[in-house]
DSSP file (Angstrom, degrees, kcal/mol; ACC not computed):
  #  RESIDUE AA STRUCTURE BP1 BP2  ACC     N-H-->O    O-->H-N    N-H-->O    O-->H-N    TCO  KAPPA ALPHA  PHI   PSI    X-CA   Y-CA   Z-CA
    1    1 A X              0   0    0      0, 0.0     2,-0.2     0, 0.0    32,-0.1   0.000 360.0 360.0 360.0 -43.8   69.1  101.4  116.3
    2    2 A X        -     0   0    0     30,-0.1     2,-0.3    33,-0.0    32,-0.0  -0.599 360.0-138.1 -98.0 153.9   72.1   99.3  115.8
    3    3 A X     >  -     0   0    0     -2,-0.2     4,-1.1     1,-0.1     3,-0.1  -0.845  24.4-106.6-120.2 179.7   72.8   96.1  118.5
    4    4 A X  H  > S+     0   0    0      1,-0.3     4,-0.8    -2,-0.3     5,-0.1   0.599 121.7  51.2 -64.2 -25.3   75.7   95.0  120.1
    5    5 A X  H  > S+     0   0    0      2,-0.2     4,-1.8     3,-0.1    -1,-0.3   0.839 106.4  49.3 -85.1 -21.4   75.9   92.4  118.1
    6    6 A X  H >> S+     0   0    0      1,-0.2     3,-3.8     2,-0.2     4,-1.5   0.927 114.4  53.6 -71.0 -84.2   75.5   94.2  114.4
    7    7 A X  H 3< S+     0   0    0     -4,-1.1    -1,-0.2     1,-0.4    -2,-0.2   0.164 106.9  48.6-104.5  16.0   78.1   96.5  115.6
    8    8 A X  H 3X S+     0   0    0     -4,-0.8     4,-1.7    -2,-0.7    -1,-0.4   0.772 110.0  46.6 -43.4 -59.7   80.3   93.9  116.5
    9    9 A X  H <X S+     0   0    0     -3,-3.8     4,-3.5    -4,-1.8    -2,-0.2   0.853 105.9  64.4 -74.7 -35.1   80.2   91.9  113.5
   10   10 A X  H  X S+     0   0    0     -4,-1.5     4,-3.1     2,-0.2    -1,-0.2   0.979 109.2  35.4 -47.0 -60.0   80.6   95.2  111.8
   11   11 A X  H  > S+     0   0    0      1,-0.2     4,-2.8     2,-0.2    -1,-0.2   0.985 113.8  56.0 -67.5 -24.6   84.4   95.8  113.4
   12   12 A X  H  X S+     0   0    0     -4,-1.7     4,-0.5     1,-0.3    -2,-0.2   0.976 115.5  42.0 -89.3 -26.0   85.3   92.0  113.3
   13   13 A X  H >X S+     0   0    0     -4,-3.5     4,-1.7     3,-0.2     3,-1.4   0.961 115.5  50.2 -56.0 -32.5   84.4   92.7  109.3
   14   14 A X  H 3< S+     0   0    0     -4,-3.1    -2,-0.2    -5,-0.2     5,-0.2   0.981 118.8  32.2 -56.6 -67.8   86.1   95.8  109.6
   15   15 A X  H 3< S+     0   0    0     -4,-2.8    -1,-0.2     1,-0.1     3,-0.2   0.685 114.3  63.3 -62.7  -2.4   89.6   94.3  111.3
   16   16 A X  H << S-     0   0    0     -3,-1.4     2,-0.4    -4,-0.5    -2,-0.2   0.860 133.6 -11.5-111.6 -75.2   89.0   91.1  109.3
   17   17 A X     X  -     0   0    0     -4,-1.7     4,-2.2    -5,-0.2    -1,-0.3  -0.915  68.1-167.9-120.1 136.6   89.4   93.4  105.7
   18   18 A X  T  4 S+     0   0    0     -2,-0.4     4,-0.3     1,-0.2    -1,-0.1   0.485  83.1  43.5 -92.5  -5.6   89.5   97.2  106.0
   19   19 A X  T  > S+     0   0    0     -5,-0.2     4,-3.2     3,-0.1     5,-0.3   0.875 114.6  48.1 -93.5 -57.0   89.1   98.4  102.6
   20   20 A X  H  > S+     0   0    0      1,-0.3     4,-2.4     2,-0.2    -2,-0.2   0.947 119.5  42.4 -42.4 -73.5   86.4   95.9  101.7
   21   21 A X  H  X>S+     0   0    0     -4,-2.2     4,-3.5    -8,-0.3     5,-0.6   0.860 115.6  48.2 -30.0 -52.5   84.7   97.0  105.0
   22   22 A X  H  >5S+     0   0    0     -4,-0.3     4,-1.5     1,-0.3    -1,-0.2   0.917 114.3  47.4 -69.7 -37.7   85.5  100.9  104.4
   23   23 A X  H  <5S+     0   0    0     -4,-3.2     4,-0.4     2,-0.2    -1,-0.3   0.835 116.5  45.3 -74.8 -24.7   84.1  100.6  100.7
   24   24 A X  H ><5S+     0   0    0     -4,-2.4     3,-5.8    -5,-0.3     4,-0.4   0.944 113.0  45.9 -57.9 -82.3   81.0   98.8  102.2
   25   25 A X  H ><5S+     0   0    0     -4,-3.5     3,-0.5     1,-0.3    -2,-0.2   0.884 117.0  51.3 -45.8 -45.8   80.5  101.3  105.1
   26   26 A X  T 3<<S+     0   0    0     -4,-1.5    -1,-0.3    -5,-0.6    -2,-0.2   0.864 109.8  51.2 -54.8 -32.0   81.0  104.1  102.0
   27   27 A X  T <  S+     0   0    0     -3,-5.8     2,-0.4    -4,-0.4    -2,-0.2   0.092  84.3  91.0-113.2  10.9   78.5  102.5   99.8
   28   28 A X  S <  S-     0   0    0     -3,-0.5     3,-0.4    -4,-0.4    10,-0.1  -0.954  79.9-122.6-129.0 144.4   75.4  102.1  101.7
   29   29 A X  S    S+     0   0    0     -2,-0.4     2,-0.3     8,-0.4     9,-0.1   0.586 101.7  47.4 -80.2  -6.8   73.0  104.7  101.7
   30   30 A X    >   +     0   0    0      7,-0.2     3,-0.6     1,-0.1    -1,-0.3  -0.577  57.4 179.3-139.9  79.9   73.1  105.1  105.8
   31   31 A X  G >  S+     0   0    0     -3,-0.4     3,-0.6     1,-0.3    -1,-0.1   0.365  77.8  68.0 -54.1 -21.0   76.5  105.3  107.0
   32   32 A X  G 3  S+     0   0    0      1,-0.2    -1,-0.3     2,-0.1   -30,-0.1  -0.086 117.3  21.9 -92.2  30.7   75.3  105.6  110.5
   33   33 A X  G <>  +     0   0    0     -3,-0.6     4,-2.6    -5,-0.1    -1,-0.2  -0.204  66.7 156.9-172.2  50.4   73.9  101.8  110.4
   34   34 A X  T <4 S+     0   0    0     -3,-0.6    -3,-0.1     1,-0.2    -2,-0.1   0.494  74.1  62.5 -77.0  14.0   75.7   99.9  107.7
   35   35 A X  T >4 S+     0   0    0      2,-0.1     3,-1.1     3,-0.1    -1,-0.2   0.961 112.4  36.5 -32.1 -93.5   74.9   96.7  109.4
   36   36 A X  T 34 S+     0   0    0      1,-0.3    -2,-0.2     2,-0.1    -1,-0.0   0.546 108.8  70.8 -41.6 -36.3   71.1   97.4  108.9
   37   37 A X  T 3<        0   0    0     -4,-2.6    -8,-0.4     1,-0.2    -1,-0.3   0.045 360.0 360.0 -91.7  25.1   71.8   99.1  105.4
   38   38 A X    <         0   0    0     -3,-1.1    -1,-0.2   -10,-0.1    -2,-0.1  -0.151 360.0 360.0 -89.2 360.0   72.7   95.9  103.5
């Protein structure tokens, strides 16, 4: 579901700010693709 490349850019948002990220990846209705859930 997810590529390599979403779930890339997902950790370098992650590492880049982790709260921002964590409150994203918390707030989108399918935490097991928040890439895709934006």
């Amino acid at each position: 579901m997810l590529t390599g490349a979403a779930v890339e850019n997902f950790i370098r948002r992650m590492s880049h700010s982790p709260l921002k990220g964590y409150l994203h990846f918390l707030s989108t209705p399918a935490p097991f693709s928040p890439v895709e859930a934006r």
